[in-house]
Structure formats: structure tokens, C-alpha cells
N, C-alpha and C positions, 0 to 999 in steps of 0.2 A: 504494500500500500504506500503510495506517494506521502511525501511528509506532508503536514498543512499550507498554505499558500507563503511565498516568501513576504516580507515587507520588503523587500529590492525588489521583486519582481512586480511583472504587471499582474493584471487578472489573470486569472486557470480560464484555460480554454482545456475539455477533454475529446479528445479525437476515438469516438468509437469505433474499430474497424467492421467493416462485411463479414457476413459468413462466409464466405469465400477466401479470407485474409486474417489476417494475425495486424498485430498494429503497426509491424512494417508497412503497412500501404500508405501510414500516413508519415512517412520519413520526410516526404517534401515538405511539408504543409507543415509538420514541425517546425523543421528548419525556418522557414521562413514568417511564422507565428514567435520562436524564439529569439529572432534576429529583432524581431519588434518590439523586444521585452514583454510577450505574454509567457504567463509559467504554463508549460504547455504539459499536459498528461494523457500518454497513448497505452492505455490498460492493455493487453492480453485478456478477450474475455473468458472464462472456466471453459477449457474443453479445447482452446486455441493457442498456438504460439506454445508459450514457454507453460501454462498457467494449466496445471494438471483436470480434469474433469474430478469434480470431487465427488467424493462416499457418497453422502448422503445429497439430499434434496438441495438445490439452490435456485438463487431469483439473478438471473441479469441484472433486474432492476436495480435488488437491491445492490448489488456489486457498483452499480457507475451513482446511486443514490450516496454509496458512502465517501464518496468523492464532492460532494456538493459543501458549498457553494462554486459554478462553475457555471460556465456558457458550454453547451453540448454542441458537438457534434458528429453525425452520424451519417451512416450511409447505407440504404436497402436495410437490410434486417436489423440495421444496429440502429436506423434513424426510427423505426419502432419503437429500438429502447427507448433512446434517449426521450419521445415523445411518453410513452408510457412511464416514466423518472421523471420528466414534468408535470403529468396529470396526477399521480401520487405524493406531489410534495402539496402541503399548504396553498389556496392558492395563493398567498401574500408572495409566496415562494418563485412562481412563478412571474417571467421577468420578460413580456413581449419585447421587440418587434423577433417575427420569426422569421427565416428567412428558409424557403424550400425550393432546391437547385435537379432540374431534372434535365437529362439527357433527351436531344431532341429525338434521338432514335430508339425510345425505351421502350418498351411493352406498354402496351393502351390500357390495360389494366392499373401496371403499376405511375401511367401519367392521370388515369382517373383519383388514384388513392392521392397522390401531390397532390392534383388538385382541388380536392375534399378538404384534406389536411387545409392548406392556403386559406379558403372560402371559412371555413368554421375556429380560425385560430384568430385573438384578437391581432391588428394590428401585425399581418403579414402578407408577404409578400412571394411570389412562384418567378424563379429566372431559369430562362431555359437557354442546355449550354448546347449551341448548333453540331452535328456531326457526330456528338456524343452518344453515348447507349443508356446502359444500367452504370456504368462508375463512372462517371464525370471527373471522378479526382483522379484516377489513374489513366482515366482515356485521354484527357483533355486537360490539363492541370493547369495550365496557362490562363485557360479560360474559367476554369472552376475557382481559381484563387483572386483572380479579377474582382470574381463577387465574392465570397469568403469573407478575405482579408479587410477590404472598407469594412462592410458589413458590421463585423465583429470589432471591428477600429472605433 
């Protein structure tokens, strides 16, 4: 577990990785999050990366909950969490504006649920990154950190 937030550092931004990924996906996005002075934290979710599937029963949730206070961010299965870890905390907790980034080329399914998400969240916003699929941060990084980076700024 990440130590608490520095007083040197900036805000925790936490980079949830895909099911498809370990939290190496988000190396770039780090880098360039820490070059900005945010204190940046890229978990290994239970089951992925270095971070063993445990014994007994566990919550995603709670795992990136134990990390808060923080700005989230997620992607495909993990932008779930990070939504489902917003709707469980207090709402005082929760902290608009949202910002949801989808690939122009993604399954119409998963640009219905964005857009769902976008329409029903206070005070957010849907940017769509051209060329891109389902990972907009590893397809298209350039153009995903464009929006990102201000964003979170």
C-alpha cells in the first residue's frame, strides 16, 4: 500500500489498469503526471501484475477505496471501479467534473455505457479520441493525454 499523500507532492492521481494489463500500461501517463508534480499511484489490482489473487473473498472496490483521497483513473473494466469507489464513498466525497474518454473505434455497446455514464454524472463531460479502439491510453497516448493531463490540471 502507497504511503499517504506527500506535503511536496501534488494531488494522488491513481491510474487503475484494464483487465487486460497490470499497471505497467500506465508507465507513460505516470511519467508525465509525475513530471507535473502529481503523487501518482498505479496499484497492481488482486489477481494482476505482481499482486497475488488472495485466499479469501475480496472487493476491487475496496482495494482502490483504500487509496482515497485521490482523483481516479480508469480504463474498460477498471473505469467501472473507479466509478463504482465513487458511488460508494459519501456523497460529500464525491468530487465532479468527470471526464469520460472513448475511442472513436470502440464497440457500440461499450460507447452506449460512456455515454450513459457522461448524461447521468453531475457536471461531465465525453471526449472522443479519433482512430482509437477500447485503450485510448495505449492506442493513442498523445491524444488521450491531451485530454487527461489539463483535465486533471
Amino acid at each position: 500500500m502507497p504511503p499517504p499523500p506527500s506535503e511536496t507532492m501534488g494531488e494522488r492521481v491513481v491510474l487503475i489498469h484494464a483487465a487486460v494489463a497490470d499497471s505497467r500500461m500506465w508507465e507513460r501517463q505516470a511519467r508525465g503526471l509525475q513530471a507535473r508534480g502529481f503523487d501518482v499511484v498505479t496499484p497492481d489490482l488482486p489477481g494482476f501484475g505482481s499482486e497475488p489473487v488472495p485466499a479469501g473473498p475480496f472487493s476491487f472496490v475496496e482495494r482502490i477505496a483504500s487509496l482515497l483521497p485521490t482523483m481516479l483513473v480508469g480504463s474498460s473494466f477498471s473505469g467501472r471501479i473507479a466509478l463504482e469507489t465513487a458511488l460508494a464513498q459519501p456523497l460529500s466525497a464525491l468530487r465532479p467534473p468527470t471526464l469520460g474518454v472513448l475511442g472513436e473505434n470502440d464497440r457500440p455497446d461499450f460507447a452506449a455505457i460512456a455515454e450513459r455514464i457522461v448524461r447521468e454524472a453531475p457536471n461531465a463531460r465525453l471526449e472522443v479520441v479519433p482512430g482509437a479502439r477500447h485503450l485510448p491510453s495505449l492506442e493513442r497516448p498523445d491524444e488521450f493525454d491531451a485530454l487527461v493531463v489539463p483535465f486533471l490540471s
